[in-house]
N, C-alpha and C positions, 0 to 999 in steps of 0.2 A: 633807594637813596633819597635822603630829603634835598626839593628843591632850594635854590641858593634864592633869598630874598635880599634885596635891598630898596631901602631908602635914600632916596639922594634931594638935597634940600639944602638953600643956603640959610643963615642966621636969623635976619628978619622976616624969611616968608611968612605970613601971617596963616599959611595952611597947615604948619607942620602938626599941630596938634590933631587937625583932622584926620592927617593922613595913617598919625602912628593911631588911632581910634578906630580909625577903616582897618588897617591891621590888623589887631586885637579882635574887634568882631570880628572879620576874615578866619582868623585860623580859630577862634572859638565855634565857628559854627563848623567847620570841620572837624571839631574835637581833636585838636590839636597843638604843643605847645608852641606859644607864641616864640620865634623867634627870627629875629633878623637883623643885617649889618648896614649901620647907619653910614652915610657918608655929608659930612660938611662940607660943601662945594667951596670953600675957601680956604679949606686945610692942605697945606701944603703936602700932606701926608696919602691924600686922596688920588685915585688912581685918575691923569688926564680926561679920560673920557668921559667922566664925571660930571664935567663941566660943559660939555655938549647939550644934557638936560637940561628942562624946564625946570622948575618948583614948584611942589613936590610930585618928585617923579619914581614909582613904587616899580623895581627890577625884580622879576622873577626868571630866572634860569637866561638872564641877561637880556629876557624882551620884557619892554614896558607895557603895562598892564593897560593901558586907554591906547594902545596901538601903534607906538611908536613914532607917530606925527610927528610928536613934538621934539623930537632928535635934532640936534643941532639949531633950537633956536638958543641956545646956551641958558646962560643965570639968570633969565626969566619969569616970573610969574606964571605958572602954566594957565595958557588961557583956556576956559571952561572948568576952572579948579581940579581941589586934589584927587585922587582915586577913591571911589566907593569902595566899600567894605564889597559888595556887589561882584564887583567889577575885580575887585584881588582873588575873594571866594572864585569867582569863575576862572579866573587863569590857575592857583593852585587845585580845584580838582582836575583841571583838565591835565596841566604836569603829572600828577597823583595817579591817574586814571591810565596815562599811557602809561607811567612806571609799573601798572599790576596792583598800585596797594587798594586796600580795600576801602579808604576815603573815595 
């Protein structure tokens, strides 16, 4: 089963491009296609929890990819910036990895 990714990010954070680029290479170097569910931390539409996060904070299979520190500093700037391409790569092989696939 593919891991659940998301992004969570408010409007002006000045990182989000970063983040959705760290993405991209992420699942390019696993050979794999890019995909993931964005979330708007302003959208009313957005699930609560959402808003617990830093910006930009990359969810995989609901743990955050730089460690989850930054949980509950809410609509924040995440301090130390966004998620490496690195740092995603490494959480989805490792989800990947327990799951049996061959990524």
């Amino acid at each position: 089963m593919r891991p659940t990714v998301e992004l969570i990010y408010f409007s002006n954070c000045p990182h989000i491009e970063s983040a959705r680029r760290a993405l991209e290479k992420a699942f390019k170097a696993l050979r794999i296609p890019p995909e993931w569910q964005e979330w708007e931390q302003h959208d009313p539409n957005a699930p609560a929890v959402v808003r617990t996060y830093p910006s930009p904070t990359v969810l995989i299979n609901g743990s955050d990819v730089q460690g989850g520190a930054g949980r509950f500093q809410g609509m924040n700037c995440r301090v130390g910036g966004p998620p490496t391409a690195d740092e995603i790569r490494w959480a989805l092989a490792e989800i990947l990895a327990s799951e049996g696939s061959p990524h």
